[in-house]
Chimera marker file (.cmm) of the C-alpha trace (Angstrom):
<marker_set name="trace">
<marker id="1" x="-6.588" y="-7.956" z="-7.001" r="1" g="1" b="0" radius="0.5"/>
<marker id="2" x="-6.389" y="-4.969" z="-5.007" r="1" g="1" b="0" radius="0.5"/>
<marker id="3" x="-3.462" y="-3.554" z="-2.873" r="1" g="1" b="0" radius="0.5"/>
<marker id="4" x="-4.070" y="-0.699" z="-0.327" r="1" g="1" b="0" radius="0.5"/>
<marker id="5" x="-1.281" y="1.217" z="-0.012" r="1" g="1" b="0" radius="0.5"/>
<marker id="6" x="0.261" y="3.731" z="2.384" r="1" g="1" b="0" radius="0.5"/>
<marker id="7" x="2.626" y="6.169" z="2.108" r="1" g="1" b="0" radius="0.5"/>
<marker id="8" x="4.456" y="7.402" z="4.618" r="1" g="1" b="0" radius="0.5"/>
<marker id="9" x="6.791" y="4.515" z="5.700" r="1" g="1" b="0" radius="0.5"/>
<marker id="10" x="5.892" y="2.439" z="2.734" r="1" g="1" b="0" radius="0.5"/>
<marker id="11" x="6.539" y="4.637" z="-0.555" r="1" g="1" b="0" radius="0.5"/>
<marker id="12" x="8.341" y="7.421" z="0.918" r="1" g="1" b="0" radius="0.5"/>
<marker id="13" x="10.798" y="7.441" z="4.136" r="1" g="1" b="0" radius="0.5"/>
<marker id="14" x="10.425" y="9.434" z="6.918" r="1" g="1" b="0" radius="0.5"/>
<marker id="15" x="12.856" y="11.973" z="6.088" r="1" g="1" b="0" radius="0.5"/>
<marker id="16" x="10.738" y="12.667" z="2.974" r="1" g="1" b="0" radius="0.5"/>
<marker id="17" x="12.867" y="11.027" z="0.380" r="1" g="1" b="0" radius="0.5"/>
<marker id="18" x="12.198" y="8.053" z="-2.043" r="1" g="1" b="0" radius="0.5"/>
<marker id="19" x="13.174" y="4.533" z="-1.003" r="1" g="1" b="0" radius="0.5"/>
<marker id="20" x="15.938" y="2.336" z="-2.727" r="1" g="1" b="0" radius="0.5"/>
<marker id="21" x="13.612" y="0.668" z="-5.416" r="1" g="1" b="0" radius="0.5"/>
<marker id="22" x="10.595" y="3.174" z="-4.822" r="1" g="1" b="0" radius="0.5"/>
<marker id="23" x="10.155" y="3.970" z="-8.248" r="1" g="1" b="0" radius="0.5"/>
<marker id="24" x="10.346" y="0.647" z="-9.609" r="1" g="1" b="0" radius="0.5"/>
<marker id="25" x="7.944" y="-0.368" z="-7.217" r="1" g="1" b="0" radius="0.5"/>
<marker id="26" x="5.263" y="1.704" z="-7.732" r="1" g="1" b="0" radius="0.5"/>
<marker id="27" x="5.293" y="1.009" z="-11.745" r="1" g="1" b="0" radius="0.5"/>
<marker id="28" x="5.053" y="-2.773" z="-10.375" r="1" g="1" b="0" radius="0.5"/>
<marker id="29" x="2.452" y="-2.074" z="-8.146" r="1" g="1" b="0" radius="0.5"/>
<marker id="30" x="0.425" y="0.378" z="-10.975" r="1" g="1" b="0" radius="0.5"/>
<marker id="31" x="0.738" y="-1.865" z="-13.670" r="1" g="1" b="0" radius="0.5"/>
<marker id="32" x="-0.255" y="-5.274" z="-12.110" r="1" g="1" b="0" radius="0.5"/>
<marker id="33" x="-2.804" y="-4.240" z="-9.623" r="1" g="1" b="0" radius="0.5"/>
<marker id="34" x="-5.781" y="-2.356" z="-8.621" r="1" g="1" b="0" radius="0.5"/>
<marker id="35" x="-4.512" y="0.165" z="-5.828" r="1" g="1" b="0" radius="0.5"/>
<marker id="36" x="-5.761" y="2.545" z="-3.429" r="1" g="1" b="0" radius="0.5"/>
<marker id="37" x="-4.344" y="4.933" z="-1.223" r="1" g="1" b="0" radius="0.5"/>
<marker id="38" x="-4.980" y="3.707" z="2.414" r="1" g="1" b="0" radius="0.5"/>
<marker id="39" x="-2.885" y="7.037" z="4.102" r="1" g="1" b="0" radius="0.5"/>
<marker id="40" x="-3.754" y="9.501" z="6.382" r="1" g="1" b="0" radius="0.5"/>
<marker id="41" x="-2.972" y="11.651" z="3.642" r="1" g="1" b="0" radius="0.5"/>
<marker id="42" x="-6.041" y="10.393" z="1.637" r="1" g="1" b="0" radius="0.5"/>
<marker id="43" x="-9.144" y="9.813" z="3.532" r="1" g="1" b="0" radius="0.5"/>
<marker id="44" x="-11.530" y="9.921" z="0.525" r="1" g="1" b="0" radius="0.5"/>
<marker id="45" x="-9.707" y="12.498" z="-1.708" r="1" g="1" b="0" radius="0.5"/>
<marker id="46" x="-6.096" y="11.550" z="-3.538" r="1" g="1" b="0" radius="0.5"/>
<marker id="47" x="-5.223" y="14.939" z="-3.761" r="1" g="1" b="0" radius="0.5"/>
<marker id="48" x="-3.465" y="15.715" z="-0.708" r="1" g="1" b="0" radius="0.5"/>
<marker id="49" x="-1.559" y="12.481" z="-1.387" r="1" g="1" b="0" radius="0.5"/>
<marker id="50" x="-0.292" y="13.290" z="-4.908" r="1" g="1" b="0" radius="0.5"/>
<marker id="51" x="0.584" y="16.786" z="-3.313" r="1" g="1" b="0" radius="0.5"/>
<marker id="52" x="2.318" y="15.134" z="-0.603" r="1" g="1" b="0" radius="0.5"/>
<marker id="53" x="4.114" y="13.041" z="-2.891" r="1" g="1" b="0" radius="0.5"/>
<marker id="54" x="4.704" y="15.223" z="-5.736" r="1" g="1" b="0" radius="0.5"/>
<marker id="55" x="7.499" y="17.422" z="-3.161" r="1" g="1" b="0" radius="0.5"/>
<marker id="56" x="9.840" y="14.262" z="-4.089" r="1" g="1" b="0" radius="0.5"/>
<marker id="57" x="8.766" y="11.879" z="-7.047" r="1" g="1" b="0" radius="0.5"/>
<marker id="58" x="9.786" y="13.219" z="-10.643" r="1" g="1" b="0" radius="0.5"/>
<marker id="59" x="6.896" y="14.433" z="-12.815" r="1" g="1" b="0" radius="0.5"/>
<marker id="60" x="6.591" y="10.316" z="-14.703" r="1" g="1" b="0" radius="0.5"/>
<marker id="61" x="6.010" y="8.944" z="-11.378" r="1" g="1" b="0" radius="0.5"/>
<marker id="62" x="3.334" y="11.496" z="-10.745" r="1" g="1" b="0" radius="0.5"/>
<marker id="63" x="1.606" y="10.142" z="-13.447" r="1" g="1" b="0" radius="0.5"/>
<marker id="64" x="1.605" y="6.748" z="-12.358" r="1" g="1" b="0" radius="0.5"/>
<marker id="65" x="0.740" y="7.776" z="-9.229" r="1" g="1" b="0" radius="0.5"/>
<marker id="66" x="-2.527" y="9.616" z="-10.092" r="1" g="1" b="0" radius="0.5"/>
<marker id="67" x="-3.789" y="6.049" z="-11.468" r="1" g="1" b="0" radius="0.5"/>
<marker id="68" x="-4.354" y="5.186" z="-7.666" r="1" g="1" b="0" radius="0.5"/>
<marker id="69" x="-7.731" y="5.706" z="-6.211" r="1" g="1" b="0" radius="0.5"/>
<marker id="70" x="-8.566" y="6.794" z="-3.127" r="1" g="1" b="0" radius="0.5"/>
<marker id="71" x="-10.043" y="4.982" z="0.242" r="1" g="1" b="0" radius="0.5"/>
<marker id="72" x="-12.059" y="6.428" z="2.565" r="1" g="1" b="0" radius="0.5"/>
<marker id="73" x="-12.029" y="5.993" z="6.271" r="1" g="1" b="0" radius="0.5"/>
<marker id="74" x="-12.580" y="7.491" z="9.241" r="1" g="1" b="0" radius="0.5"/>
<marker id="75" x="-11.093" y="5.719" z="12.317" r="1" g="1" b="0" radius="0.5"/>
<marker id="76" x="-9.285" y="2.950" z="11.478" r="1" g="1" b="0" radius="0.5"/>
<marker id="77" x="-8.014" y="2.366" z="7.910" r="1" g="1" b="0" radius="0.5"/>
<marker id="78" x="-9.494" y="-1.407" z="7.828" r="1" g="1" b="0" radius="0.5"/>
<marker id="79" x="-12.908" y="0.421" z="7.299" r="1" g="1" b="0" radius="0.5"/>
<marker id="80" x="-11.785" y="1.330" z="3.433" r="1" g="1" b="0" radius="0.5"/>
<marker id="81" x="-10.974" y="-2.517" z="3.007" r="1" g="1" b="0" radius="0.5"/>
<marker id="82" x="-13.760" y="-4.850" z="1.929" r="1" g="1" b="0" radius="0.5"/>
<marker id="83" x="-13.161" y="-8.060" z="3.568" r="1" g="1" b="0" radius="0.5"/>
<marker id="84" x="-15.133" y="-9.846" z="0.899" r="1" g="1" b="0" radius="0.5"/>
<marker id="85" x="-12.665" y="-9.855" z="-1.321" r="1" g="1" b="0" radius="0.5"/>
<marker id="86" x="-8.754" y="-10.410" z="-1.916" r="1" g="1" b="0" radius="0.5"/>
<marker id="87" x="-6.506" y="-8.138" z="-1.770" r="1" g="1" b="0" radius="0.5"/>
<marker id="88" x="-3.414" y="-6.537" z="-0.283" r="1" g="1" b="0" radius="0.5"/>
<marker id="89" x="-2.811" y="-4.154" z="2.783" r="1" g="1" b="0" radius="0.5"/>
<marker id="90" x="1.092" y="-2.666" z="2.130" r="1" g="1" b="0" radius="0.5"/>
<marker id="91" x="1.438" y="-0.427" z="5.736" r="1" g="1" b="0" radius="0.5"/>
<marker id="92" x="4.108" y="0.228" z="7.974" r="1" g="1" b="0" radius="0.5"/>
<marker id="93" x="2.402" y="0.478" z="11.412" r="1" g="1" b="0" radius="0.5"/>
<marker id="94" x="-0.543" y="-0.878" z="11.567" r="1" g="1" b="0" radius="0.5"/>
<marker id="95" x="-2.500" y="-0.456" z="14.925" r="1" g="1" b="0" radius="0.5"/>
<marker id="96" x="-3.384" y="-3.900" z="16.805" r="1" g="1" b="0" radius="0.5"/>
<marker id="97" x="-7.070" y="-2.681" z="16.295" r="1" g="1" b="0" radius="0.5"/>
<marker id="98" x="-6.784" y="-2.820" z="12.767" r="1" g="1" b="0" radius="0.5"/>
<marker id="99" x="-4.845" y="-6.040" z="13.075" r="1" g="1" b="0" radius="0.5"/>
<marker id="100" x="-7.823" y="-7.724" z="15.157" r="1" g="1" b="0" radius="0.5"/>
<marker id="101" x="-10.320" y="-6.794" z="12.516" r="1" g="1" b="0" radius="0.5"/>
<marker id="102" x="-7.834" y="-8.659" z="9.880" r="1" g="1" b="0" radius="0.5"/>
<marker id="103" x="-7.700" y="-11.796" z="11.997" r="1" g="1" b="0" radius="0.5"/>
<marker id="104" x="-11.799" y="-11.844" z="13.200" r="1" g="1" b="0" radius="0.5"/>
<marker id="105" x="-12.179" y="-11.735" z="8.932" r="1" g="1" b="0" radius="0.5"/>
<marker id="106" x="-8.928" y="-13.802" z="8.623" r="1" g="1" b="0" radius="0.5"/>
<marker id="107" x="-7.449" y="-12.017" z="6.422" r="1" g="1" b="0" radius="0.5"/>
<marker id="108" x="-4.118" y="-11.344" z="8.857" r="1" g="1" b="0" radius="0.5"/>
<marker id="109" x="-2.413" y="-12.568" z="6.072" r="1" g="1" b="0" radius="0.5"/>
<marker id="110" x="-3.363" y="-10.177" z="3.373" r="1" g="1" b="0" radius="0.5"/>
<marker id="111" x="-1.284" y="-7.371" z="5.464" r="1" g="1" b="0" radius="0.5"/>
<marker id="112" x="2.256" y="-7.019" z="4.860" r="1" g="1" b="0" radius="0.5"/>
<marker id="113" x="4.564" y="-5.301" z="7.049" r="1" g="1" b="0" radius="0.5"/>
<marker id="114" x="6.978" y="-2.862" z="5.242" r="1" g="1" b="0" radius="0.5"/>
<marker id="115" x="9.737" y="-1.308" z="7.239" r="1" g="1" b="0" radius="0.5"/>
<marker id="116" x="12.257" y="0.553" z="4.806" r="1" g="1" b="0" radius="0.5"/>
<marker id="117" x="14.940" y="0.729" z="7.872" r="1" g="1" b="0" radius="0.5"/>
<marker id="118" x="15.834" y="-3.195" z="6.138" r="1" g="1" b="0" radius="0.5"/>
<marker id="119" x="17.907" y="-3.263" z="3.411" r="1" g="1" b="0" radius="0.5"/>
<marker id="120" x="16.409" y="-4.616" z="-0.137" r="1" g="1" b="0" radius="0.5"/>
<marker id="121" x="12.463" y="-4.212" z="1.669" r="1" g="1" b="0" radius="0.5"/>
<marker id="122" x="11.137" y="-2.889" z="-1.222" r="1" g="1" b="0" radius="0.5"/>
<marker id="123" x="11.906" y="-5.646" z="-3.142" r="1" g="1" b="0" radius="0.5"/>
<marker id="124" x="11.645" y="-7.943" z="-0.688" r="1" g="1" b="0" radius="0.5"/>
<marker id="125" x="8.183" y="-6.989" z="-0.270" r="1" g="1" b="0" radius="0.5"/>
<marker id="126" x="7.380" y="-7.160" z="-4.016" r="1" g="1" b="0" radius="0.5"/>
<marker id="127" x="8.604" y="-10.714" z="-3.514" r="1" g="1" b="0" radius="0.5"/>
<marker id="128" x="5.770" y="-11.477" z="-0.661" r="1" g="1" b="0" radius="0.5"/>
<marker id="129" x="3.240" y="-9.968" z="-3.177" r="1" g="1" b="0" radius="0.5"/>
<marker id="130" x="3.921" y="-12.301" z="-6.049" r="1" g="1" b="0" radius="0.5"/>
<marker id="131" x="3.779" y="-14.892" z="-3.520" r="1" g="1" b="0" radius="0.5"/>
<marker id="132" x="0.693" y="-13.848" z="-1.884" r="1" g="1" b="0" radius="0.5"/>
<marker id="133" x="-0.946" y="-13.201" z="-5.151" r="1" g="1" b="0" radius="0.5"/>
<marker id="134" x="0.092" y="-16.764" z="-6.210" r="1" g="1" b="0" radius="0.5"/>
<marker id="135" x="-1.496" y="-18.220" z="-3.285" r="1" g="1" b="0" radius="0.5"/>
<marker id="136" x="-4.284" y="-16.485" z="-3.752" r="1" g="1" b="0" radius="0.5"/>
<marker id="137" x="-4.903" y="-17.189" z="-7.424" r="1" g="1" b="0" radius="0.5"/>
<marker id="138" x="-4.139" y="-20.895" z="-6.711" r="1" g="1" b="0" radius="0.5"/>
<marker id="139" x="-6.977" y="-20.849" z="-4.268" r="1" g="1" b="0" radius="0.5"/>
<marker id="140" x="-9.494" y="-19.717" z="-5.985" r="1" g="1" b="0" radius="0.5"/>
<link id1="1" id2="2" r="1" g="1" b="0" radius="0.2"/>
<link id1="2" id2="3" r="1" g="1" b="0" radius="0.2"/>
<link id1="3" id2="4" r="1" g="1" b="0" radius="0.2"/>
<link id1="4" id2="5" r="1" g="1" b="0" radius="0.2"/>
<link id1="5" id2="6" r="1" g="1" b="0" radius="0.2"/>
<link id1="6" id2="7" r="1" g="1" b="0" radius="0.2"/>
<link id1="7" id2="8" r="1" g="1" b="0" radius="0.2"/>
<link id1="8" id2="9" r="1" g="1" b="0" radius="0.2"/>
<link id1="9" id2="10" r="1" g="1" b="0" radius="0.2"/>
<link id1="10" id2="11" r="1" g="1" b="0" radius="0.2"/>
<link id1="11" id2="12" r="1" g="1" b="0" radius="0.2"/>
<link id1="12" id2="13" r="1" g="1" b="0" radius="0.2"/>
<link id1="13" id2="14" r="1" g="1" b="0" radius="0.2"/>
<link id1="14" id2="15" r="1" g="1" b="0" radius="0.2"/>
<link id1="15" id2="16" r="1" g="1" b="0" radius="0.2"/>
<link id1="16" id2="17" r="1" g="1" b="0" radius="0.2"/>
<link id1="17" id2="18" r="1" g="1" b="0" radius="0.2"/>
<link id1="18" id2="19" r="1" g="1" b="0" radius="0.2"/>
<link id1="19" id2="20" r="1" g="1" b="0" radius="0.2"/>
<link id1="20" id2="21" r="1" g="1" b="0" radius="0.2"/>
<link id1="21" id2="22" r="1" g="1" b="0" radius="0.2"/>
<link id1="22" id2="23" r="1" g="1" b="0" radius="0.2"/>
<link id1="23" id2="24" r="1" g="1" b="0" radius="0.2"/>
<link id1="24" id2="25" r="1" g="1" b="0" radius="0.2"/>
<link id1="25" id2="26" r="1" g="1" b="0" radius="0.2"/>
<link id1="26" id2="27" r="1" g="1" b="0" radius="0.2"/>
<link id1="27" id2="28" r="1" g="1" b="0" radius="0.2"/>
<link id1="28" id2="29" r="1" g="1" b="0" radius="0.2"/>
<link id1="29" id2="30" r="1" g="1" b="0" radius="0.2"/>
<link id1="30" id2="31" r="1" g="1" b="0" radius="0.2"/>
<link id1="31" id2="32" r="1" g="1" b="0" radius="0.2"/>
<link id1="32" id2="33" r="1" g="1" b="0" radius="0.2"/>
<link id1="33" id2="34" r="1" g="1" b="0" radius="0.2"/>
<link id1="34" id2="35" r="1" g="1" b="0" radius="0.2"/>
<link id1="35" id2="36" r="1" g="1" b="0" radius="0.2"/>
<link id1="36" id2="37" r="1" g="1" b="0" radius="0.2"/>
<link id1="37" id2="38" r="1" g="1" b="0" radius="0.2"/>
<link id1="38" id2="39" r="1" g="1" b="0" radius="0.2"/>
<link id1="39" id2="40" r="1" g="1" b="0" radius="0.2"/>
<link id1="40" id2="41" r="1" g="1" b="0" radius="0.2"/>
<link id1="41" id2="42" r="1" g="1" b="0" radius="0.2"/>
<link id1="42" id2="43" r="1" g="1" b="0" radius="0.2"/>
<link id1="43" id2="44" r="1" g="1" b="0" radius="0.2"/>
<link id1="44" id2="45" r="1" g="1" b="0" radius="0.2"/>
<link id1="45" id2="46" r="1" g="1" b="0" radius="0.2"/>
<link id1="46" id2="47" r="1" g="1" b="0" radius="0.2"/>
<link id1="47" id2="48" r="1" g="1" b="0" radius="0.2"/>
<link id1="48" id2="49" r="1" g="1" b="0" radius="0.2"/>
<link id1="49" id2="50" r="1" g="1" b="0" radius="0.2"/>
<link id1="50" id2="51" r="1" g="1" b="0" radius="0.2"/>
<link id1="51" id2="52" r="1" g="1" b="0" radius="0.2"/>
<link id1="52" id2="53" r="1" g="1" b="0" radius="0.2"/>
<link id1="53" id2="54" r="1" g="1" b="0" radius="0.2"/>
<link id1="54" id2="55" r="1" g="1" b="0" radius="0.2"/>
<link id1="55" id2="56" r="1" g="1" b="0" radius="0.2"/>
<link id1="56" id2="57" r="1" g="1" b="0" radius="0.2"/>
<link id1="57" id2="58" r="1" g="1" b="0" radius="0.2"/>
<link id1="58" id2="59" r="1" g="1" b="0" radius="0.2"/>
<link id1="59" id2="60" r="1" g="1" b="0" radius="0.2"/>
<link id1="60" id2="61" r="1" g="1" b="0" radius="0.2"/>
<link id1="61" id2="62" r="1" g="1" b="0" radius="0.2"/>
<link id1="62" id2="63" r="1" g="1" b="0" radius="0.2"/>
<link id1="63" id2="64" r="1" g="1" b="0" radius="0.2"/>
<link id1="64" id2="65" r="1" g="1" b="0" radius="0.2"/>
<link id1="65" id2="66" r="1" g="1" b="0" radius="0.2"/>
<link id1="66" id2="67" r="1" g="1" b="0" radius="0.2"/>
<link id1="67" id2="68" r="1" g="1" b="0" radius="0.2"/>
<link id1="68" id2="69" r="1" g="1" b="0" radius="0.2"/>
<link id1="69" id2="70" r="1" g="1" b="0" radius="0.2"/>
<link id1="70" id2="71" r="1" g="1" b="0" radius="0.2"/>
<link id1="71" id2="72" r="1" g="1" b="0" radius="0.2"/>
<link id1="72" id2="73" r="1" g="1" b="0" radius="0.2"/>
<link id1="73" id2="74" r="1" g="1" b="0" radius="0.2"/>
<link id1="74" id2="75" r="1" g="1" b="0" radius="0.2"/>
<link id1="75" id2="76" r="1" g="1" b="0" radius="0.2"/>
<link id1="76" id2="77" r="1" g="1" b="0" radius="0.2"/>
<link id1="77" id2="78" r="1" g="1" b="0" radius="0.2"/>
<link id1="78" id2="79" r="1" g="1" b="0" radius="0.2"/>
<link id1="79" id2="80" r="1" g="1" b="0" radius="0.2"/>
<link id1="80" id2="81" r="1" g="1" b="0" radius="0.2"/>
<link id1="81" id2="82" r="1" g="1" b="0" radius="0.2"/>
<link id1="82" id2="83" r="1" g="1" b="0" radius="0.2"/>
<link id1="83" id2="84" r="1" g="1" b="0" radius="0.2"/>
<link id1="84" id2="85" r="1" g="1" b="0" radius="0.2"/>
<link id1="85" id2="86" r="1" g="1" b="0" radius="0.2"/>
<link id1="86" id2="87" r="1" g="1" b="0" radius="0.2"/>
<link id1="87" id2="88" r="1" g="1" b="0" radius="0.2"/>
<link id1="88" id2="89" r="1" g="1" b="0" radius="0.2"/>
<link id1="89" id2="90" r="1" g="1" b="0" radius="0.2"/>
<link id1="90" id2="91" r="1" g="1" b="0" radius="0.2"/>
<link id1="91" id2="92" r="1" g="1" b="0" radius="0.2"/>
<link id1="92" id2="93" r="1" g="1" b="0" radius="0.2"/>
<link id1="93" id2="94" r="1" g="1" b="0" radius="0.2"/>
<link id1="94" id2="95" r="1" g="1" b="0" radius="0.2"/>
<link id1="95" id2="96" r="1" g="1" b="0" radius="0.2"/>
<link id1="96" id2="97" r="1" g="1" b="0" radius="0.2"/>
<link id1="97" id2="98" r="1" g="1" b="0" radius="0.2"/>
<link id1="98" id2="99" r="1" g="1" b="0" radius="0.2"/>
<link id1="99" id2="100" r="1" g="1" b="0" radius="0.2"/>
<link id1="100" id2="101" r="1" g="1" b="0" radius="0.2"/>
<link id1="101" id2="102" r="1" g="1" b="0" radius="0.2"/>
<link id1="102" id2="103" r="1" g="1" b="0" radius="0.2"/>
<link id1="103" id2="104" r="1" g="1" b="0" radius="0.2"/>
<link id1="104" id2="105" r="1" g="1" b="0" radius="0.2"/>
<link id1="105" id2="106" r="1" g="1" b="0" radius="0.2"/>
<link id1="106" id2="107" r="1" g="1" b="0" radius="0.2"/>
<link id1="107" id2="108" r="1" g="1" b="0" radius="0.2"/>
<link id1="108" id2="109" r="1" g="1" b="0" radius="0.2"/>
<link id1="109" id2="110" r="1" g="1" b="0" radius="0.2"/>
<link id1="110" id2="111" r="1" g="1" b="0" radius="0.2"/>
<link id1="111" id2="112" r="1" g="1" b="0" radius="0.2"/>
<link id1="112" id2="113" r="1" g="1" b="0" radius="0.2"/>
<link id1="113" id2="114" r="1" g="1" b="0" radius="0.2"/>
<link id1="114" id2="115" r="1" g="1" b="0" radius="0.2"/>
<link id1="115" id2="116" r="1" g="1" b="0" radius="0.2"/>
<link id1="116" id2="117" r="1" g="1" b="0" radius="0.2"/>
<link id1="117" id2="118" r="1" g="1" b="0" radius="0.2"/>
<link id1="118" id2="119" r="1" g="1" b="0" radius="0.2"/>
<link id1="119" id2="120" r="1" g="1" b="0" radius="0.2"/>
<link id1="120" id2="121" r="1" g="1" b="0" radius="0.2"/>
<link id1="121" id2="122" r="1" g="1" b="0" radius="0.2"/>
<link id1="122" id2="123" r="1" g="1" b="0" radius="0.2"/>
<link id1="123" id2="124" r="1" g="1" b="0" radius="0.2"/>
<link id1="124" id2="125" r="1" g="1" b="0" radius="0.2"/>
<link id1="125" id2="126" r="1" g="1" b="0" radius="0.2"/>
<link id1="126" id2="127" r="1" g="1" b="0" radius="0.2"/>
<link id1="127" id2="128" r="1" g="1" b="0" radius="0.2"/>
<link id1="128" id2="129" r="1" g="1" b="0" radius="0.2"/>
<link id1="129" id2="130" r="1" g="1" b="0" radius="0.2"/>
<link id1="130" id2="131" r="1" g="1" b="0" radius="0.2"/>
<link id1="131" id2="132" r="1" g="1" b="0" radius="0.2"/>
<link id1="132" id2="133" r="1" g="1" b="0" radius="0.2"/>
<link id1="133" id2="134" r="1" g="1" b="0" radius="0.2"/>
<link id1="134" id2="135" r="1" g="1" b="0" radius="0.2"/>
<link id1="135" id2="136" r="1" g="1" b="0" radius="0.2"/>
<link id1="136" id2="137" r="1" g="1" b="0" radius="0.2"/>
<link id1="137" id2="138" r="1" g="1" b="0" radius="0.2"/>
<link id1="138" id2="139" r="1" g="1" b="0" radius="0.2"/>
<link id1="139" id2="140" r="1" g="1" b="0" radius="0.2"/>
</marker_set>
């Protein structure tokens, strides 16, 4: 399955520093799933992401990190997603534009919310993945 992923918000608060359980979750997220940046620091090209993120995550992150392809959109980031299919959308504010496309293609529940301000989120939303996946795979 595939997870889009952003960054600012979602792996990396807005002060620029990694969030309780950030590592962990991005090995999670690498090793169990097909993921692509869905940022405004990757519209097409992962390099300005990995650049972005290499100014805090150690050098072994990086690496794991690189594994992530990139998405490419122009207006709203719901044009990188193919509806078609199952996946993930991990984003911290998503725009009620993008949130109407989600619900014309129901897939409003494929998006997850992540605000790091809540104690535990990362986890938390690790746990809503596993549980979305499982639903998913039970569907199918």
């Amino acid at each position: 399955m595939k997870i889009y992923l952003d960054i600012d918000g979602v792996i990396l608060n807005k002060d620029l520093t990694i969030p309780e359980y950030g590592k962990e979750f991005i090995s999670y997220l690498v090793a169990n799933y097909h993921c692509y940046w869905l940022s405004t620091h990757c519209k097409g090209d992962k390099n300005n992401a990995l650049n972005h993120l290499s100014k805090v995550y150690p050098p072994t992150i990086l690496e794991q990190l690189k594994k992530i392809k990139p998405a490419n959109w122009t207006d709203l980031k719901t044009e990188a997603i193919d509806m078609a299919e199952d996946f993930i959308w991990l984003e911290d504010y998503p725009f009620e534009a993008e949130k109407m496309v989600l619900k014309r293609a129901h897939k409003i529940d494929s998006l997850i919310t992540v605000d790091l301000n809540r104690k535990n989120e990362l986890q938390s939303v690790q746990n809503k993945i596993e549980q979305l996946t499982a639903k998913i795979n039970s569907s199918s």
